[in-house]
C-alpha positions in Angstrom: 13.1 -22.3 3.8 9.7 -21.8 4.7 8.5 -18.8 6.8 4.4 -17.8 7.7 4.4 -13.9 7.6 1.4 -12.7 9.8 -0.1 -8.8 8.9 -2.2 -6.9 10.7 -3.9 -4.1 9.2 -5.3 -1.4 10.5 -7.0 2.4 9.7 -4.7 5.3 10.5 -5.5 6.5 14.3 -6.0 10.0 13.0 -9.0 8.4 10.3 -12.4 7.9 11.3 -13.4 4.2 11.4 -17.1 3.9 10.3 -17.4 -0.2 10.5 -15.7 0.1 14.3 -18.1 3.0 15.0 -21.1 1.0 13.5 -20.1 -1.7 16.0 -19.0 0.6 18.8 -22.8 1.7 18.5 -24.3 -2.2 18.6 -22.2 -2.9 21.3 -24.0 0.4 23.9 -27.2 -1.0 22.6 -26.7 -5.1 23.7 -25.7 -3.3 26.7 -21.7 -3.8 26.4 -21.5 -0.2 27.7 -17.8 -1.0 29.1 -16.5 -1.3 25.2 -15.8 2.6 24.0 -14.2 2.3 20.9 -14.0 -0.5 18.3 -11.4 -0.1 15.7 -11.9 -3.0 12.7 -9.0 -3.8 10.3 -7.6 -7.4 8.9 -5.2 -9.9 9.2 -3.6 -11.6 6.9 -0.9 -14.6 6.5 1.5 -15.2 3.8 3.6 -18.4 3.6 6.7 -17.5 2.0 9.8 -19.3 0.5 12.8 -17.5 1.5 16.5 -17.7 2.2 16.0 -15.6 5.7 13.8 -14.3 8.2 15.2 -11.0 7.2 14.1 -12.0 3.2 11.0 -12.7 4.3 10.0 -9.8 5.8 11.2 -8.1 2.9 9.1 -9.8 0.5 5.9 -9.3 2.8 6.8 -5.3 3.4 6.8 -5.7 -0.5 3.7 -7.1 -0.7 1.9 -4.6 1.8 3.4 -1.5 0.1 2.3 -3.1 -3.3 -0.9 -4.3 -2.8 -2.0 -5.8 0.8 -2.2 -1.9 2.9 -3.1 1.5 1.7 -0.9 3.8 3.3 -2.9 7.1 2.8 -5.3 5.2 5.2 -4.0 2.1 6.9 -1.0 1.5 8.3 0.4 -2.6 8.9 2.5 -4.6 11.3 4.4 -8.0 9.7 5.5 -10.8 12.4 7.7 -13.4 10.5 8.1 -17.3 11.8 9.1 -20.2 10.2 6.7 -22.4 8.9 
């Protein structure tokens, strides 16, 4: 069966996030002053062949351990449909 695993990446709340600072910083000068603090990670989608839901997300928790997140610095949520 075929399931769409979604990822979203982010840095560690307790890391400093220069790219969201950098745009934190554009946004006060275009005169966004309501917008106080930007954080910038990624999202990513896997389309996996699987017996389960629950097999899916394994494979992608895999995947994000292995390769996809750095856990020193980032940390990852996984939603799992089928697709």
């Amino acid at each position: 069966m075929a399931y769409k695993a979604e990822i979203n990446v982010m840095p560690l709340k307790e890391l400093l996030d220069p790219k969201g600072k950098a745009v934190a910083g554009s946004m006060n000068n275009l005169s966004l002053t309501a917008i106080k603090d930007v954080r910038i990670g990624k999202r990513i989608q896997l389309h996996i062949e699987a017996s389960s839901a629950s097999e899916a997300k394994r494979i992608a928790e895999e995947a994000c351990k292995k390769l996809l997140a750095n856990p020193i610095m980032e940390s990852y949520e996984i939603s799992i449909s089928e697709g």
